[in-house]
SEBA-536256 format. One record per residue: x, y, z of N, C-alpha, C, O in turn; residue in three letters. Coordinates in steps of 0.001 Angstrom, whole numbers, plus 500000, padded with zeros to 6 digits. Each point is the difference from the previous one (the first is absolute). Example, Ala and Ser with C-alpha at 12.3 -4.5 7.8 and 13.67 -1.06 7.14 Angstrom:
2
513190494310507800499110501190500000500900501200500000501036499981500665ALA498614501069498615500820501190500060499230501090500730500509501108500169SER
END
This chain:
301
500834498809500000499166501191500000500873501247500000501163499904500393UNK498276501430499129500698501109499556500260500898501489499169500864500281UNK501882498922500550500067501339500645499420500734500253499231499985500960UNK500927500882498296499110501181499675498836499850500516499637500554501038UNK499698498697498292498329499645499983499593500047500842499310500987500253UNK500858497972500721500325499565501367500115501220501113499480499960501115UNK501231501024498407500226500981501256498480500853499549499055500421500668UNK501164499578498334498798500739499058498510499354500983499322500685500766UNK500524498210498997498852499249500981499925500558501266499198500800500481UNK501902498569500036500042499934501293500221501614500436500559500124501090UNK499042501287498138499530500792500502498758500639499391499686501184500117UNK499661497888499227498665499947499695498763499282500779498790500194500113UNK502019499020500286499460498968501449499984501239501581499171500036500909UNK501652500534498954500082500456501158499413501177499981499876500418501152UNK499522500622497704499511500884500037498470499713499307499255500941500275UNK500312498387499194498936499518499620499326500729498944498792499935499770UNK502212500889499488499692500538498851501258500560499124501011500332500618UNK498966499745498417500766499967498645500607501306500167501171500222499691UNK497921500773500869500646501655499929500472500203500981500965500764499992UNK498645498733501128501031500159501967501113498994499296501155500378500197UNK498751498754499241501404499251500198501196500951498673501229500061500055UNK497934500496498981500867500547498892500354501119500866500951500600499498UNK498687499897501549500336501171500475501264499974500694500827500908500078UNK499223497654500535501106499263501015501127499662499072501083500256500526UNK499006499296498370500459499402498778500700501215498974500951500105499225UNK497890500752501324500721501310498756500145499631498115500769500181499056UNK498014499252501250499352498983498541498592500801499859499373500555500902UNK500282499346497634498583500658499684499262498860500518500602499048500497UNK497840500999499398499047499246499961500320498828499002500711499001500111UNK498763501327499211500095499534498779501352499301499767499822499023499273UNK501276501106501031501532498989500300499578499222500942499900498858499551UNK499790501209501590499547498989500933499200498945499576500084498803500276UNK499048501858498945498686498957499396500436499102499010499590498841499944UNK501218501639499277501003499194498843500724499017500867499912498793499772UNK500769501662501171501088498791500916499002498895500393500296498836499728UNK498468501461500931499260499145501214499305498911498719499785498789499945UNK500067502075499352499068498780498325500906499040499487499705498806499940UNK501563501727499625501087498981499330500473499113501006500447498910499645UNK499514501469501832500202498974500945499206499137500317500512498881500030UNK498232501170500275498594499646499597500362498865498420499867498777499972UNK500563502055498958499760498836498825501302499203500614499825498783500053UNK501214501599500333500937498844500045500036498950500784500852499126499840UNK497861500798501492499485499444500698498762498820499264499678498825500176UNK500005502064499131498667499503499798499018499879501220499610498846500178UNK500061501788500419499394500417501000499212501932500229500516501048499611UNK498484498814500948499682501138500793500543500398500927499525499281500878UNK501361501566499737499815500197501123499863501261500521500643500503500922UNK498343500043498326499388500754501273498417500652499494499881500632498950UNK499098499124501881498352500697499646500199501441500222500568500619500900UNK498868499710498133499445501355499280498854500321500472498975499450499596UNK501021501336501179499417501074500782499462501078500359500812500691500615UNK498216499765499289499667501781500296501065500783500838500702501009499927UNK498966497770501054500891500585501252501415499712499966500534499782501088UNK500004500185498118501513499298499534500277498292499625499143499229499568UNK502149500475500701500417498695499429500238499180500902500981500238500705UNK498270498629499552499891498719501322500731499078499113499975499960498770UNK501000498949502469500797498994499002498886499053499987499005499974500725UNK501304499345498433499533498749499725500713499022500932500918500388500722UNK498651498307499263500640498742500736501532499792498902500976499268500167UNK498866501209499286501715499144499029500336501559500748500897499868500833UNK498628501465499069500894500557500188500590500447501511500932500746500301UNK498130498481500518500063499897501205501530499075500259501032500422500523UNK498813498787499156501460498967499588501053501049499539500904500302500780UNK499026500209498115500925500702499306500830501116500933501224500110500063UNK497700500746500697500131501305501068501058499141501197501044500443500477UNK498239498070499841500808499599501286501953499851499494500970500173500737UNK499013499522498044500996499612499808501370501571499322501204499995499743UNK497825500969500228500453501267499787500012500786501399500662501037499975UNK498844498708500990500509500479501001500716499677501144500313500617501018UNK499959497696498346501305499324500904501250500762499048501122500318500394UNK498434499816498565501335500441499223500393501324500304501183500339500033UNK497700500558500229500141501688500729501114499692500846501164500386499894UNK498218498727501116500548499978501431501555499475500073500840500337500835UNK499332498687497994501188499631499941501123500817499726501042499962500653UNK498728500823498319500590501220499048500127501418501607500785500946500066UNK498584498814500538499967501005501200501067499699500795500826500819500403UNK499159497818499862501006499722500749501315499571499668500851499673500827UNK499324500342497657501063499918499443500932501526500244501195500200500218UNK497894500504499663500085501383499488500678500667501519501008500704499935UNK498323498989501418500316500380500864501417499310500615500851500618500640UNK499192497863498986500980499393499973501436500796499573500936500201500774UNK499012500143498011500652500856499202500201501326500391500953500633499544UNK498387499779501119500288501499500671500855499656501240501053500566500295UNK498349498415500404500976499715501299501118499770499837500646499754501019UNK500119500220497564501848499774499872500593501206500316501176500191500309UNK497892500640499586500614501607500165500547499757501765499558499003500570UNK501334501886500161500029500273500853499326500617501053499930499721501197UNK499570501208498102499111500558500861498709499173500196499843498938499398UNK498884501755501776498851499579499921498728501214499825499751501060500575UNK499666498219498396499126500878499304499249499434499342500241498842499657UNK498420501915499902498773499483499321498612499812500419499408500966500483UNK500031497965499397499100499836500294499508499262500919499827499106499171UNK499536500138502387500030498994500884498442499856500367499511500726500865UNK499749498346498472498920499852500568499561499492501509499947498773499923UNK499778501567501166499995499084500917498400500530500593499423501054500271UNK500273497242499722498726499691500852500083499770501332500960499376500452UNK497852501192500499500081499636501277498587500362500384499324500435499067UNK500092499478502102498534500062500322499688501422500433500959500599500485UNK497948500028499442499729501613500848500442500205500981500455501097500328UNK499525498099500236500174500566501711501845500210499760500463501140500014UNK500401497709499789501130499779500124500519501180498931501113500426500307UNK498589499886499086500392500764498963500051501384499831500859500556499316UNK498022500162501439499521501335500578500536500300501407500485501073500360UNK499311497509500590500554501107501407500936499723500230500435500472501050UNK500726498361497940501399499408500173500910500261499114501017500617500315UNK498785499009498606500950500191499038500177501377499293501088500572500078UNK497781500023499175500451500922499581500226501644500721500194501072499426UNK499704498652501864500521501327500870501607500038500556500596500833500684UNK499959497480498516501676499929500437500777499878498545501210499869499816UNK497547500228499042500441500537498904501235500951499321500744499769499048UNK499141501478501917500861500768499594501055499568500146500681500335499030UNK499952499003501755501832499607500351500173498858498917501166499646499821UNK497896499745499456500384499248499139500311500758498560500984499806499286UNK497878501142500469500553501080498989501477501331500226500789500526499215UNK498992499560502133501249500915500523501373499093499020500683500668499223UNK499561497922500928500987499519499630499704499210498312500904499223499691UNK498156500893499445499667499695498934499299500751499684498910499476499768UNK501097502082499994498927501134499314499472499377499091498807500272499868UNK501879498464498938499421499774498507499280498810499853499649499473498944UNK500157500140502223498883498662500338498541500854499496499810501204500176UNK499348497944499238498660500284499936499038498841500492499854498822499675UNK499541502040501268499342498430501029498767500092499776499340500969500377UNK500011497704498760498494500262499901499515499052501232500010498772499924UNK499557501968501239499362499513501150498442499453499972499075500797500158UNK500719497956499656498547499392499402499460499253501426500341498907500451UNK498934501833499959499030499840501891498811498858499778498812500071500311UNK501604499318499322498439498983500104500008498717500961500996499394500394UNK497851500373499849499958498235500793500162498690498991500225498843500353UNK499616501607498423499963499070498825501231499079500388500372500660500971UNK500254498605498984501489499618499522500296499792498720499736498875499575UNK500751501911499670500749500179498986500621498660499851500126499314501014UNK500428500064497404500414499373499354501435500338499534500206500556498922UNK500852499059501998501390500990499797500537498942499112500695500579499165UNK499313497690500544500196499735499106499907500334498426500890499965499150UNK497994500310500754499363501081498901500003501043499681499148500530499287UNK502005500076501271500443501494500646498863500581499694499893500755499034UNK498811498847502038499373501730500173500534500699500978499491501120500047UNK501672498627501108500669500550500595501652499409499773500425498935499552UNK500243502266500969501177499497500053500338499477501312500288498806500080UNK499718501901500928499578499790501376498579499782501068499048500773500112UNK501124498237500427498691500105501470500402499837500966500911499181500117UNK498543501599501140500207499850501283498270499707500727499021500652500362UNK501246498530499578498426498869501006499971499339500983500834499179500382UNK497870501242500257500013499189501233499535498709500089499055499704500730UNK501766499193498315500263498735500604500623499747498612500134500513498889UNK500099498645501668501753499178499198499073499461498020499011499267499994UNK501494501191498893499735499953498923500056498520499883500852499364500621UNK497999499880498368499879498929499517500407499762498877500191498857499584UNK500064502539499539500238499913498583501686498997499766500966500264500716UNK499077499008498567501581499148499634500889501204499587499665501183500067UNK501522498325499493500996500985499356500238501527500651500305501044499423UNK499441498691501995499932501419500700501099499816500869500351498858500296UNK500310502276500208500810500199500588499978500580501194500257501191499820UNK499561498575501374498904500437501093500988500086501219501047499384500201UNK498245501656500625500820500436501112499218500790501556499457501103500074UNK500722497982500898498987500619501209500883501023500308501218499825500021UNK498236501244500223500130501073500719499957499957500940500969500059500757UNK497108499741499758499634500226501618498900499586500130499553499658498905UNK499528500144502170498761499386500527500037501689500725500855500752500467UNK497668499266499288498824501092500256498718499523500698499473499100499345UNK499784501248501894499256499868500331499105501203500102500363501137500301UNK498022498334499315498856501165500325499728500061501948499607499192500841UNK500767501941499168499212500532501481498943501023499846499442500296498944UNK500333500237502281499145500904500323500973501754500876500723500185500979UNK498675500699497903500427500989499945498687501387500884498801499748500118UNK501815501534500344499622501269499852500661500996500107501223500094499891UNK497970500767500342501025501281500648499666500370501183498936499548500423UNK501859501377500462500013499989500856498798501125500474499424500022501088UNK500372500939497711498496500597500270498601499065499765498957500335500561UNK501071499090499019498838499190499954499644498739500951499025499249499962UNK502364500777501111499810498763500900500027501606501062499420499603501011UNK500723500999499093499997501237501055498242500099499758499275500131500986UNK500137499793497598498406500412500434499535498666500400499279500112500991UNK500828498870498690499581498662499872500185499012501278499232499132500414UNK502147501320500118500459498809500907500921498810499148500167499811498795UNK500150499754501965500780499126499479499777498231500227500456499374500956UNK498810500093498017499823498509500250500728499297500691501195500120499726UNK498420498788501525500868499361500838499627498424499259500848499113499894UNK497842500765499672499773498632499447499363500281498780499847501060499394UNK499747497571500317499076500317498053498507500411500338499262500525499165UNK500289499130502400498902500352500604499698501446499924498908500486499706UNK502353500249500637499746501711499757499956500266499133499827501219500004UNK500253498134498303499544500325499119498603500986499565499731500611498965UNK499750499272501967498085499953499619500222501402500534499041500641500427UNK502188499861499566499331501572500355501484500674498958500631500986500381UNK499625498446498633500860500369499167499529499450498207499165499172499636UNK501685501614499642499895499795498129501210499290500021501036500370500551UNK498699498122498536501265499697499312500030500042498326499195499586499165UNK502264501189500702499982500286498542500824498884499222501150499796500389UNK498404499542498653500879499020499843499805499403498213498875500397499697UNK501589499027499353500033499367499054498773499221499870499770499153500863UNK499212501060497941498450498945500363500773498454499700500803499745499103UNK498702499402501889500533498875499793500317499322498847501013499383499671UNK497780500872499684499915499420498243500794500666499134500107499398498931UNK500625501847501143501097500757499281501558499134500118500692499666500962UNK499463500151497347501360499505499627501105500440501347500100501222500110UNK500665498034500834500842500262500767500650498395500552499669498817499911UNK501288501878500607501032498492500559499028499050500984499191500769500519UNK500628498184499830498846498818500480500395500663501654499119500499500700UNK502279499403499728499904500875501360498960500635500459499188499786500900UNK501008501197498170498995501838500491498704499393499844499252500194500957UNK500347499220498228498880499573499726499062499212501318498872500314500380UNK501881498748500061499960499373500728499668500699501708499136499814500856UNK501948500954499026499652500735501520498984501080499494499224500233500927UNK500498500459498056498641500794500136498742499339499874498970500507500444UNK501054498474499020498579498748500476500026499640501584498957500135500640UNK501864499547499803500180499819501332499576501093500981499259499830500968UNK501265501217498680499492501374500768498442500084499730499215500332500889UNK500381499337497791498564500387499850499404499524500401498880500507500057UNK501314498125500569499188499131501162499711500628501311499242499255500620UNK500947501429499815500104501354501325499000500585499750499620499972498829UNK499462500890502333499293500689499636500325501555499837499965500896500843UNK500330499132497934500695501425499651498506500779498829499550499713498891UNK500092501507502324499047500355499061500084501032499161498979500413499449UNK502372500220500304500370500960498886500917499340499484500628499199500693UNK499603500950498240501307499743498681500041500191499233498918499820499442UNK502042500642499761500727500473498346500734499301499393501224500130500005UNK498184499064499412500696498995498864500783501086498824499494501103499797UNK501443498580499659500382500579498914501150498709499076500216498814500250UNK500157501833498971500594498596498849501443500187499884500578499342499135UNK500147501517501663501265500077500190500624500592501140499537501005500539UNK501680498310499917500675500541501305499951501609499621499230500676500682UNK501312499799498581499631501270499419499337501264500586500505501090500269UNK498072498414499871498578500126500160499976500225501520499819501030500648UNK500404497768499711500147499496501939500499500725500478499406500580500909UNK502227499883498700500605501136500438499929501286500046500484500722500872UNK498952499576498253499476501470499843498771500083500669499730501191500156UNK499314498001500357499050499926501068500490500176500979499648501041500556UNK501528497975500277500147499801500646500745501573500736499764500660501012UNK500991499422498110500649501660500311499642501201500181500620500935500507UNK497664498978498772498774501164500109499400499479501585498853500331500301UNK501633499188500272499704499351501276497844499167499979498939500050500622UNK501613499430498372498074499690499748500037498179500947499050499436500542UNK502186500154499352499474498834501242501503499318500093501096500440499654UNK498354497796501202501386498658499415500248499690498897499111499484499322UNK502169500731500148500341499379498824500335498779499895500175499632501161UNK500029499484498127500690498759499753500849500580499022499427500344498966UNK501861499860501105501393499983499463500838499405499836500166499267500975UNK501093500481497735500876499498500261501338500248500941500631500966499571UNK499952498451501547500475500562500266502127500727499949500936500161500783UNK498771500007497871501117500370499525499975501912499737500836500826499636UNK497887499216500736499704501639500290500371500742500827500071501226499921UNK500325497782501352500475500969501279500921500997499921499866501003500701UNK501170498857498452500991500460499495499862501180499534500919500804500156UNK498262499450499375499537500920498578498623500659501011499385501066499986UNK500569498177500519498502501377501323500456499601500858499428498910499992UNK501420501044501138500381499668501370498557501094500966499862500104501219UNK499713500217498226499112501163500902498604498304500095499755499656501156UNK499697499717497989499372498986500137500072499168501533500936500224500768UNK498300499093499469499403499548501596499943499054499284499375500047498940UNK501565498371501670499085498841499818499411499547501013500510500007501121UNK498031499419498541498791499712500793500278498520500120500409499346499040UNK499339500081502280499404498932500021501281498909499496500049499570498847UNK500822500120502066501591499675498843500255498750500388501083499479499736UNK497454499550501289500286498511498806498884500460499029500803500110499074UNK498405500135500541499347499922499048500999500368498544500548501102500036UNK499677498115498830500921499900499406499706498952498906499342499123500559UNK500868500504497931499984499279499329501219499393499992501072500422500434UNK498614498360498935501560499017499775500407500543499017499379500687499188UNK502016498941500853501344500746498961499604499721498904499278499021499813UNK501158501875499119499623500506498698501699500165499775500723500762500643UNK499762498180498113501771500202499488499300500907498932498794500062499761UNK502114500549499718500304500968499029501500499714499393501123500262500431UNK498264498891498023501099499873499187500426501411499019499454501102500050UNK501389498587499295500462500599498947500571498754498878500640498962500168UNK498842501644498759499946498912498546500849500357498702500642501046500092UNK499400498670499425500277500194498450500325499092498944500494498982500486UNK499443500978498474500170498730499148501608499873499906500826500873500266UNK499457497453499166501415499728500240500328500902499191500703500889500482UNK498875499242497818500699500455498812500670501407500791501126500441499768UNK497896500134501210501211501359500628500723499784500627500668500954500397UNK499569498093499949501102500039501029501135500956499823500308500636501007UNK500261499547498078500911501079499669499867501314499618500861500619499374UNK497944499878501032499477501193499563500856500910501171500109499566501147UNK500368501481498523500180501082500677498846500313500600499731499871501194UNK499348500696497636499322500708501205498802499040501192499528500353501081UNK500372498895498458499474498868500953500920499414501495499452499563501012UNK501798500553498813500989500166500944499975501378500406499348499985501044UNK500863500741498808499685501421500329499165499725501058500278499569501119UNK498657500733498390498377499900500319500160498609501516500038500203501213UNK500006498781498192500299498755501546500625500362500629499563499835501139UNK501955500956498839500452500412500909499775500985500897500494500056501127UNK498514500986498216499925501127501018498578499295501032499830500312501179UNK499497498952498238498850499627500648500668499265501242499800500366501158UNK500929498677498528500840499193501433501026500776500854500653499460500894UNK499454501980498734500955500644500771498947500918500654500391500801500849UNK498083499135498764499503500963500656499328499221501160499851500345501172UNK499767498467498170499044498656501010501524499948501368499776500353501158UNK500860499430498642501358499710500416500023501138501442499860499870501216UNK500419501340497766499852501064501318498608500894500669499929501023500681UNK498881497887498665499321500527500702499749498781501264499655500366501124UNK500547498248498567500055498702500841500905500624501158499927499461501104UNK501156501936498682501096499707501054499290500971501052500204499963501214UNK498938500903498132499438501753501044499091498553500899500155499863501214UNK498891499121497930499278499948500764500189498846501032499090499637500745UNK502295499753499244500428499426501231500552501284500952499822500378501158UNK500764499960497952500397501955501424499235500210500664499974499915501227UNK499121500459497911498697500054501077499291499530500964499498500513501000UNK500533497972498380499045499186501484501127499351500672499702499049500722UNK501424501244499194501255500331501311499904501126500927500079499908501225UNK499769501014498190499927501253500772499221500498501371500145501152500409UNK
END
């Protein structure tokens, strides 16, 4: 099959019309339409329905698209491969990780990783999904529990547990819970059980909801919880790798506590030699590293 064609498709597939993809292509209409037909005759096949609303693949071209965007992905990582001979580190670094971990952890220790690589470009992707890093839809993940995917290259950091959080104005109007019994005259703000999150958290906010707690604020990310929790609106359930980053926070109630939550870090083998993926692993284990050391300082102190 023709090259060309092929890239030609496979950004006709992805934009779902002849003029968004000639636009991407820097090809007329009408050139696009010539490529996608002669590929089409050299197939002998359809692949793709004609549309009001644009161009849907067909089943052959459903086949065709899968096998043009293992080839994207390959050509990506050739490509980045190839940049990493340079000395320096620079470019582009996709890394996946979940909302919570990603917003109140990682990217506020961001800057010291750019302080020493200004020409890194970090596309930071926050979801609960887990990404497919074999398939490079990421280059990097950091998750809370150890990756199943093969061909990965994986590394514990740390175990995280959910507690119970406030501030110290809102336990000044409130009082301060001695059991789960004093609940019933307090709000707990917390993750709705049924929201994408690690089985831990999950687990201890079903558990809490067994209590008779007659106010609460569910919301769908640690995110959310925290910024409640800091408007002094009730108990949070937090991770507690926050203390650090709000030491002004009250923990409530301190056996109440979920079981440990590890937090890996991933990446596919083919990087192993990536600069900036070394880059990137290293500053994360020098930050896990010295933040593991404040918080033995601390509960020495």
């Amino acid at each position: 099959m023709d090259w060309d064609k092929l890239r030609i498709f496979h950004a006709v597939a992805e934009k779902g019309s002849l003029t968004h993809a000639g636009d991407v292509l820097h090809l007329s209409q009408s050139a696009v339409s010539r490529q996608i037909r002669a590929l089409e005759e050299s197939l002998s096949v359809t692949l793709f329905h004609r549309h009001a609303r644009g161009l849907i693949l067909t089943e052959q071209g459903e086949l065709l698209y899968d096998a043009t965007q293992q080839m994207v992905r390959r050509l990506d990582a050739t490509a980045a491969r190839i940049r990493d001979s340079e000395d320096e580190v620079f470019g582009e670094l996709r890394v996946t990780t979940t909302m919570g971990f990603g917003t109140l952890w990682l990217a506020p220790r961001l800057a010291r990783l750019y302080e020493k690589y200004p020409a890194l470009k970090i596309d930071l992707m926050l979801e609960e999904r887990v990404l497919d890093l074999p398939m490079r839809e990421a280059d990097v993940a950091i998750r809370m529990k150890e990756p199943s995917q093969a061909d990965l290259i994986r590394k514990r950091l740390m175990n995280i547990r959910m507690q119970l959080f406030a501030t110290p104005e809102y336990l000044a109007t409130h009082g301060t819970p001695e059991t789960m019994d004093d609940f019933s005259s307090h709000r707990l703000i917390a993750q709705h059980a049924g929201t994408p999150q690690v089985a831990a958290g999950a687990m201890l906010v079903a558990e809490l909801m067994t209590h008779d707690i007659p106010s609460t604020l569910t919301v769908n990310n640690y995110f959310g919880v925290l910024q409640a929790v800091l408007n002094h609106l009730g108990i949070g359930v937090l991770p507690d790798y926050l203390t650090e980053d709000f030491p002004n926070l009250v923990r409530v109630l301190p056996d109440v506590e979920s079981a440990e939550v590890p937090v890996f870090l991933a990446y596919p083998e083919e990087l192993r030699h990536s600069k900036r993926v070394a880059a990137f692993r290293d500053f994360v284990v020098d930050e896990i590293m010295a933040f593991r050391r404040r918080q033995s300082e601390d509960a020495a102190a």
